[in-house]
C-alpha positions in Angstrom: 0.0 0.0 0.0 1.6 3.1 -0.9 1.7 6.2 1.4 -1.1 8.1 -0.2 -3.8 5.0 -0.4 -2.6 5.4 3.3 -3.4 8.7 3.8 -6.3 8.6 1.7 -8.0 5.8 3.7 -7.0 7.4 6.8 -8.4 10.4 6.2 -11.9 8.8 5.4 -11.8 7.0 8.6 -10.9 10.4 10.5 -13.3 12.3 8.8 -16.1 9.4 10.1 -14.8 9.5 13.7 -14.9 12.9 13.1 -18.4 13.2 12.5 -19.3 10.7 15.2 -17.3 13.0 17.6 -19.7 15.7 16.2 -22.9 14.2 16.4 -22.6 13.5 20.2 -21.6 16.8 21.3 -25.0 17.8 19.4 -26.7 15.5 20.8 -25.4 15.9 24.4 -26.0 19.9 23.5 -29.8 19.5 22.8 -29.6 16.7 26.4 -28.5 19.6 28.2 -31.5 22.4 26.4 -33.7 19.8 27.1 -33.0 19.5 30.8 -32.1 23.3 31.1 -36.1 23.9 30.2 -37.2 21.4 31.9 -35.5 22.9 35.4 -36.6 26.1 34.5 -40.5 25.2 33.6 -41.4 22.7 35.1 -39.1 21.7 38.0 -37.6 19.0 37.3 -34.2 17.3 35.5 -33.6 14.5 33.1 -30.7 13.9 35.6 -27.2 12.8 34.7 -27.0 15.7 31.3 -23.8 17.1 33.5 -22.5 13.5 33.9 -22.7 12.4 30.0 -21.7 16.1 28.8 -18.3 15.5 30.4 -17.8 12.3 28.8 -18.9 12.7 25.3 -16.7 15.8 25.2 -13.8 13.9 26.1 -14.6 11.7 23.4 -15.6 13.9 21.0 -12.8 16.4 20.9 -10.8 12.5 21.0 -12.7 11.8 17.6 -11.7 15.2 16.1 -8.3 15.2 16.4 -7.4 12.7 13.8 -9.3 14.5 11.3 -7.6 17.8 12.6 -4.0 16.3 11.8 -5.1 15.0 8.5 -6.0 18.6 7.5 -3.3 20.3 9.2 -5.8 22.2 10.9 -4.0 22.2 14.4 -2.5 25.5 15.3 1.4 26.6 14.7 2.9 29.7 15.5 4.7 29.9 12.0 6.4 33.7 12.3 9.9 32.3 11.5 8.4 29.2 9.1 7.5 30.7 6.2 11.1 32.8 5.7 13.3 29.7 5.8 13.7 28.3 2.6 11.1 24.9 1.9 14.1 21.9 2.3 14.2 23.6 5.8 10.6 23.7 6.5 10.4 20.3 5.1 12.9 19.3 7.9 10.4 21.3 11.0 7.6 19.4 9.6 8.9 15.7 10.1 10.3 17.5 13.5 6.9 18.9 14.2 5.4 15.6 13.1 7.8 13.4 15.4 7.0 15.5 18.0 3.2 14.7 17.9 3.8 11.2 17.0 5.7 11.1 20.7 3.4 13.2 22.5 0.1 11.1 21.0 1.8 7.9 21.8 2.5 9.2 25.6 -0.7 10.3 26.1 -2.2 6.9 24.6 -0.4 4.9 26.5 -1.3 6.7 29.4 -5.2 7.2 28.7 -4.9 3.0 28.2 -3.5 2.4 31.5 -6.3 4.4 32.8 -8.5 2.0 30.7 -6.8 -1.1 31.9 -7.3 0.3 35.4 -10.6 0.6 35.1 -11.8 -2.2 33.5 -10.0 -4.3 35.9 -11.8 -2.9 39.0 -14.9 -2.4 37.0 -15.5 1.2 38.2 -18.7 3.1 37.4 -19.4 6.4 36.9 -20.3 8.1 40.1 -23.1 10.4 38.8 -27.0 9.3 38.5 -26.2 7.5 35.1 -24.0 5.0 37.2 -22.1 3.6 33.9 -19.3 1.7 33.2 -16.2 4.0 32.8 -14.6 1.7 30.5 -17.3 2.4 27.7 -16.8 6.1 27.3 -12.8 5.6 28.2 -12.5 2.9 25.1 -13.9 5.5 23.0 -11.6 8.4 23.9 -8.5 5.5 24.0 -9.8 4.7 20.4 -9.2 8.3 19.4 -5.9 9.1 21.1 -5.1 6.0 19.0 -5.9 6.8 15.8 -4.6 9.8 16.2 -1.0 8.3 17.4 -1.3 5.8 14.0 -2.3 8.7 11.6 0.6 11.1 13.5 3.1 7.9 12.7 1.7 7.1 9.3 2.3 11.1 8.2 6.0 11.0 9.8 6.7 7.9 7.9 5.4 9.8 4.8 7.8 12.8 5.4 10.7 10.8 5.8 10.1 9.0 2.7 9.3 12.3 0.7 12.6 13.8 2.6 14.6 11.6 0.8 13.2 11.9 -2.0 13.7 15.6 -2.1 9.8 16.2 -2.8 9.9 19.3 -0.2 6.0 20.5 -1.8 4.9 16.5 -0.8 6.2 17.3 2.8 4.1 20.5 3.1 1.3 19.4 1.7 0.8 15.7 4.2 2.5 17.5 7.3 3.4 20.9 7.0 1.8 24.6 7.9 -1.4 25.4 5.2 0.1 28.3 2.8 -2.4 31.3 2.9 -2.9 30.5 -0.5 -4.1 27.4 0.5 -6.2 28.8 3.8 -7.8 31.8 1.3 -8.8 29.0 -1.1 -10.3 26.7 1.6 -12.1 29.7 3.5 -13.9 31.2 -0.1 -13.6 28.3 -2.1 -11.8 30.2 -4.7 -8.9 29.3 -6.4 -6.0 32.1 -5.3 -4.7 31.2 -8.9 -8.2 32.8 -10.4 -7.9 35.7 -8.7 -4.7 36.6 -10.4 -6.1 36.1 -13.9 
């Protein structure tokens, strides 16, 4: 499998988990109107909305930031970036790249000890729902993951375009969104167009 049926298989599934991720923070966000009203109105809760909020956050935002590697849509402070010439930027991207790939894999690790932890001593939730902590802390595990593979996967990438001196490829899987690129994305308009 070549590196971009990688990517391009990786990003479907990121964009899926990404949507997931989505759809329960809706969902938890019309939970919580729904209970707000109620407690206002009526005088009474659906119980447990504060409970299930926290949780599906943590594994929404988990969900998300797979998709948010893939599109390079994490934020960099890029003031010196863009004046060093591209072989060198090419070079902060894999180093920028590594960097997550080591942070994700810490913070998986870590998030699956908690897992393993809890799954062991079968701990529930403490809150009116009363649930298994090892469903919503599979989920979040599952995204830290998949992030960690994808953050692995685009290294991998960069390397292999590194040596084969393809500087653009290394911007374009790993590297900081020209503003060409973010003006095009934001109007869906072609920068190149605009010049004509």
């Amino acid at each position: 499998m070549s590196f971009e049926t990688a990517h391009r298989q990786l990003t479907g599934v990121s964009r899926m988990a990404a949507i997931a991720g989505g759809l329960g923070v809706i969902l938890i966000s019309c939970m919580i109107t729904v209970d707000v009203i109620l407690r206002k109105f009526v005088g009474t809760t659906l119980g447990g909305a504060s409970e299930l909020s926290g949780m599906v956050f943590a594994v929404g935002t988990a969900m998300a930031y797979p998709y948010v590697l893939l599109d390079r849509g994490h934020i960099r402070i890029d003031v010196l970036y863009s004046r060093v010439p591209v072989a060198a930027r090419a070079i902060l991207d894999l180093a920028a790249m590594l960097l997550m790939f080591a942070f994700m894999a810490q913070l998986t690790q870590s998030t699956f000890d908690l897992l393993a932890k809890t799954w062991g001593a079968g701990t529930r939730s403490v809150g009116v729902v009363n649930i298994q902590l090892w469903i919503p802390q599979s989920l979040w595990v599952l995204g830290f993951a998949l992030t960690t593979l994808i953050a692995l996967v685009l290294s991998l990438y960069s390397v292999w375009c590194i040596l084969r001196r393809n500087w653009e490829a290394v911007n374009r899987v790993a590297g900081v969104p020209s503003i060409e690129e973010t003006i095009e994305e934001e109007t869906h308009i072609d920068a190149d167009e605009e010049k004509i």
